[in-house]
N, C-alpha and C positions, 0 to 999 in steps of 0.2 A: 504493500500500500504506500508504505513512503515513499519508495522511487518513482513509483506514479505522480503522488504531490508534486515531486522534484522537479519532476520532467515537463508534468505542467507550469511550473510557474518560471521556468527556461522558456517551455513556449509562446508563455504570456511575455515574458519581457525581451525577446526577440522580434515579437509582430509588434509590440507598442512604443521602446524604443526605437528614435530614428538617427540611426547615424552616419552624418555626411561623410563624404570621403574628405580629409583632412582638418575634416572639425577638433575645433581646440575644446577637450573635454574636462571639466573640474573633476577629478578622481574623487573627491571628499563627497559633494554633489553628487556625485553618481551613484556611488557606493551608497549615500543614505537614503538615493530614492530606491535604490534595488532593495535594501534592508524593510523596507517599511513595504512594500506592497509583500513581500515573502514573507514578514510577520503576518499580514494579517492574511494571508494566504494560508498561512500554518494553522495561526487561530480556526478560522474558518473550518479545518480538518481535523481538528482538535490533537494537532502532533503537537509536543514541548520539546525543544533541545537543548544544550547545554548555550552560553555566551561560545564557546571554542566554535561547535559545530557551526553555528550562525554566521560566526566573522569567518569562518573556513569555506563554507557555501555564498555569502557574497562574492567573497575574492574569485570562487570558480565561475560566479554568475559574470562579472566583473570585465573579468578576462575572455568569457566568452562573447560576449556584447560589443567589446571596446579594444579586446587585442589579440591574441593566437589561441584562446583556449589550453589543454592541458601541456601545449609546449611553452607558451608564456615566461615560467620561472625558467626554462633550461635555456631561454636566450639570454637570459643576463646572468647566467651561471658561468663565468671565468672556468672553470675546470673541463667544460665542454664544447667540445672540439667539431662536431659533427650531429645534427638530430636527424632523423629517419623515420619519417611515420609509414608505417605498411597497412594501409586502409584502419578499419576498426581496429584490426585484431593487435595492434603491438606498437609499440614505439621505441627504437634502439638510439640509444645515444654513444659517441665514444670518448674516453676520457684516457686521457697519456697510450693512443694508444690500442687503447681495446674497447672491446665495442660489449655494452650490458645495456641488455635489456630495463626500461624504466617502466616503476610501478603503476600508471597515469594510460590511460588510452583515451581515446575521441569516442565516442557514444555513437556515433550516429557517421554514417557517409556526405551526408548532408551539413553535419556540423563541420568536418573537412574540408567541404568544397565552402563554403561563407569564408572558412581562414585562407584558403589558397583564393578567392578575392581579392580579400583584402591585402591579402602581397602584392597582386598584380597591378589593381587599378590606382595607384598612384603612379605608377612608370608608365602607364597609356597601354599596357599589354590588356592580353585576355587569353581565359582559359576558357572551350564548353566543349561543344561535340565535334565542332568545325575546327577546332582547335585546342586538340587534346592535350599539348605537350607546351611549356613556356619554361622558359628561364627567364629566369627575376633576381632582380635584389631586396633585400630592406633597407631600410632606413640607415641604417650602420651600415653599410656595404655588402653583408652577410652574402653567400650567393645562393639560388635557390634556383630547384627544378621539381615542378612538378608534373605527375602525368596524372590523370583523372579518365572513366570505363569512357566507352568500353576500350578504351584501349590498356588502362588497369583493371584488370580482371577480378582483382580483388577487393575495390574501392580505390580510391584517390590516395596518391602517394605522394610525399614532400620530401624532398631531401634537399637539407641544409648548409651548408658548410658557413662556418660563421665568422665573422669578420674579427679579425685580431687588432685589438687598439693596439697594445706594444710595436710599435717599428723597431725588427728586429735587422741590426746591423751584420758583418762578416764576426765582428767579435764576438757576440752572440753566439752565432753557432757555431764557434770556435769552445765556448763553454756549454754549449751544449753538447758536445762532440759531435757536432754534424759534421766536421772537416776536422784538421790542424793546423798550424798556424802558417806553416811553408802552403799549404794549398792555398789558405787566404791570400795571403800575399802573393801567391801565383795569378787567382782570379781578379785581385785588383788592379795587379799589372795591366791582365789582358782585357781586364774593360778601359783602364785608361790608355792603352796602347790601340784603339776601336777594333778588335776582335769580335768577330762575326757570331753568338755564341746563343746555344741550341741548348736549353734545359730539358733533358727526356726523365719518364719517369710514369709510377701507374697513379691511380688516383689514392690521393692522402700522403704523398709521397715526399711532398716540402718544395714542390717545383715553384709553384706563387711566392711563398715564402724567402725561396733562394735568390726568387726574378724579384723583389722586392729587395732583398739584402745587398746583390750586386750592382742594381741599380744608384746604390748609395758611391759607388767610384766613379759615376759617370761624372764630368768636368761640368763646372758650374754654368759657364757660358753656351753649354751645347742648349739646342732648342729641342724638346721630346717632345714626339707624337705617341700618345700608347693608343691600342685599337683591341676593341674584347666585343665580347659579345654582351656579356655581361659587367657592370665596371666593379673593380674589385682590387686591381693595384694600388699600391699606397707606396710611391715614389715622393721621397721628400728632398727632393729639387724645388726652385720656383719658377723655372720655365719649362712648363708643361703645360700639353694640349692633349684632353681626355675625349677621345672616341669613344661612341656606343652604338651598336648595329641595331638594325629597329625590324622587325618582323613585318609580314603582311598584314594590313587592316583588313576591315570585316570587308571593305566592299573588292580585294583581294589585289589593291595596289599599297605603295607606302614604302616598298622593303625597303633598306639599305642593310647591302649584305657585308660580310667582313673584308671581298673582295674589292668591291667597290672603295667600301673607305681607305682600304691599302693605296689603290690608285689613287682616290682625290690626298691625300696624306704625302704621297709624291709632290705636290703642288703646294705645299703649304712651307717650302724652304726648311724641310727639319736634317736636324744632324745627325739625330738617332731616331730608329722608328722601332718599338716594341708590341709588339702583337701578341695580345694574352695566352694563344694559343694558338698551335697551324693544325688548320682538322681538317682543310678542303682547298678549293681551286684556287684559295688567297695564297698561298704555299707558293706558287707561281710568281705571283709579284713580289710577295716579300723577297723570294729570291734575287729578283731581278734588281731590287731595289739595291739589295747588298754586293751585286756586282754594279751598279754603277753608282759609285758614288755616296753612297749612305752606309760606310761602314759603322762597326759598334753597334750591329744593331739585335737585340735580342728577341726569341722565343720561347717558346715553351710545347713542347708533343708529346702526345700519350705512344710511352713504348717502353722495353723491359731492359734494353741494351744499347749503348750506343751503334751496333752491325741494325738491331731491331730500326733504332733512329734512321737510320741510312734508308733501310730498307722502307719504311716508311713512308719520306719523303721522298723517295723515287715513284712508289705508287702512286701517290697524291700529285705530281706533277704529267706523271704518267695520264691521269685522269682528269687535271683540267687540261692537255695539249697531247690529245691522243695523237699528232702528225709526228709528234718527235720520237725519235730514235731512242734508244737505251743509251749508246752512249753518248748522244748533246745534253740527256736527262740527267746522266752520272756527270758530266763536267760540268754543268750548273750548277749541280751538289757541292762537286770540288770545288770550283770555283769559289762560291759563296760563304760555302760553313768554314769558321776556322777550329770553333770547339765545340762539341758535346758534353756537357756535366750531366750523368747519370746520377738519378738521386733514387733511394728507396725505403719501404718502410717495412722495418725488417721485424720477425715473430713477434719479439718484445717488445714492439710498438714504439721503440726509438728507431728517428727516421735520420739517414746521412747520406753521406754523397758516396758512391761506391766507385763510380772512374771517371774521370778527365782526361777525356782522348780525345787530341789533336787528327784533326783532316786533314790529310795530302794531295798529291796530286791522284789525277786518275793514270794507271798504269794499267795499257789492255782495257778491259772492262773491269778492273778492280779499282774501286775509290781505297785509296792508302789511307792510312790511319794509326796509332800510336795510342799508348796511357802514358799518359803522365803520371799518374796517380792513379796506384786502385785499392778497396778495402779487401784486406784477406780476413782470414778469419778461420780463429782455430779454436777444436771443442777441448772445453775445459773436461775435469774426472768430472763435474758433477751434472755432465750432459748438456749443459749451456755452452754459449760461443762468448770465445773474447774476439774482439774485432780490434784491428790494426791498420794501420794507413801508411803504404808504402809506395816509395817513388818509386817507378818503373825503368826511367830515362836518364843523364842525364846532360841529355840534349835534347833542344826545343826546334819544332816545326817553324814555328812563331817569332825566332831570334830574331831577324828580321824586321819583322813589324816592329818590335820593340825597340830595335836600333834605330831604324826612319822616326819612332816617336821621341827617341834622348831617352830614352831607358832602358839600353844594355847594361850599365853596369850593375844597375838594381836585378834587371831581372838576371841576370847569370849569378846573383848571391844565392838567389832564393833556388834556382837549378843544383847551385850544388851545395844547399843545406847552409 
């Protein structure tokens, strides 16, 4: 009987509350109208609860009315990393790490799709039938994809990744062991030396995070363009110019794809142009861009190895310019990439950069390539691994560029320890 009350007076203050989209809402105010119509809603059913219960069921009414419902508390939870709604049945969170399951689930499919709204319609997007799948931000940058039936088969699904206020620098994750301190100063080099440079990696894996940390070498006078799909870098330069690609409107014009802004991005005089990720036929330009002219310029691809990276973007080029050959496709590669930093997130949920290999020339149809750096990694007696970072080289592809930029001497210190 009481979850029937409950449900009811959620019902009731869902159809009678009216909430605009970006209305400035008094939290005190709201909370004591919700309070007082659920009092006397209770009286009415002759239930009593405790004061706990009462101020516990506002906050759920509260939340559900005016911001995410039962994921609400886990966006401003610092500890958590990732939220995961899987229709009704479940909600995963992952914390340092690892992914557990939270106590909290959405009641209804219905009550998911009002919160996956209300992510969207302040950015101009949309979710329904005609348009099952969006990527979104919040407010904080957080990035968000949801898909909703039928093409979630299970109910409506949110997957979060949340926005990190800390700007985490190279020395950061030189103390968080994501690197050592010779690799840092390896990759400072060769962003200020403008090295061409490819973060691969699978998802959760610290790629944003590294493209965010190495960003901090770029020269203060350089003009940046970044280009995403979603915007989520957190580049703390003051000459920046932030791209966001815009999907198709209802009446099925409007797009501006990641390709498109790569080309107009060309036009706008920039020194470095970063693309939050290469997933399609923008792969092509960015290329293009990085052999004429616009060194230093960074990315980020989903892949397991930097051979994986390789291989990748030869498909992806392969498939925006099906007239070209395999090998103008692999000397575009060569050409353009100078570094791959492969990052990963390994069992224990501490994430690091596993190898830094330099691109060569093409020789035959082989793109050459090299580590500078890779993690080994050896099993301790008590079944766990100890991980180690070892220079592979120590001679560099890159000596070069670093001598045309005035920083040979620096970087042959950091080559040979």
């Amino acid at each position: 009987m009481e979850l029937s009350v409950y449900e009811k007076i959620r019902s009731y203050l869902l159809d009678n509350i009216n909430v605009q989209e970006n209305e400035e809402v008094n939290i005190s105010d709201a909370m004591i109208q919700i309070e007082n119509f659920m009092i006397s809603a209770l009286d009415k059913e002759n239930v009593i609860l405790t004061r706990k219960k009462i101020d516990e069921l506002v906050k759920n009414y509260y939340d559900d009315i005016y911001g995410y419902g039962p994921i609400e508390d886990l966006l401003s939870d610092p500890t958590v990393n990732d939220i995961m709604v899987n229709g009704c049945k479940s909600i995963y969170i992952e914390r340092a790490g690892k992914l557990i399951k939270h106590e909290a689930c959405f009641k209804s499919n219905d009550q998911i799709i009002r919160v996956a709204q209300r992510i969207v319609a302040p950015i101009g997007r949309r979710v329904d039938e005609s348009s099952p799948m969006v990527d979104a931000r919040l407010a904080d940058g957080s990035r968000v994809n949801i898909i909703i039936p039928p093409v979630a088969l299970d109910g409506c699904t949110i997957s979060i990744r949340k926005f990190k206020e800390d700007k985490l620098d190279l020395v950061d994750l030189i103390n968080f062991g994501s690197m050592n301190e010779q690799m840092a100063h390896y990759l400072s080099l060769m962003v200020r030396a403008k090295a061409n440079i490819i973060i691969s990696g699978g998802t959760g894996s610290g790629k944003t995070t590294l493209l965010n940390a190495i960003s901090n070498e770029i020269g203060d006078g350089d003009r940046i363009v970044t280009i995403e799909d979603a915007a989520e870098l957190q580049l703390q330069k003051d000459h920046v110019v932030r791209l966001e690609s815009r999907p198709k409107g209802v009446d099925g014009g409007g797009e501006v794809s990641i390709r498109h802004l790569v080309i107009n991005a060309l036009r706008m005089r920039p020194d470095r142009i970063i693309v939050g990720e290469c997933r399609g036929d923008e792969t092509f330009e960015m290329l293009q861009a990085m052999n004429t002219g616009h060194e230093g310029s960074l990315s980020t691809i989903h892949a397991n190895s930097p051979k994986d990276a390789l291989v990748r973007l030869e498909s992806m080029l392969s498939m925006a310019n099906s007239n070209l050959s395999a090998t103008t496709v692999r000397g575009q590669i060569s050409q353009a990439i100078d570094i791959i930093i492969q990052c990963a997130r390994l069992p224990g949920g501490e994430r690091k950069i596993t190898a830094i290999t330099e691109i060569g020339v093409l020789e035959g149809q082989v793109i050459q390539s090299q580590d500078v750096f890779v993690l080994d990694n050896h099993k301790r007696p008590d079944g766990g691994y100890q991980y180690e970072f070892r220079q592979d080289i120590s001679y560099s592809l890159l000596e070069e560029k670093a001598s045309f930029m005035g920083l040979l001497t620096e970087f042959k210190g950091v080559l040979n320890g």
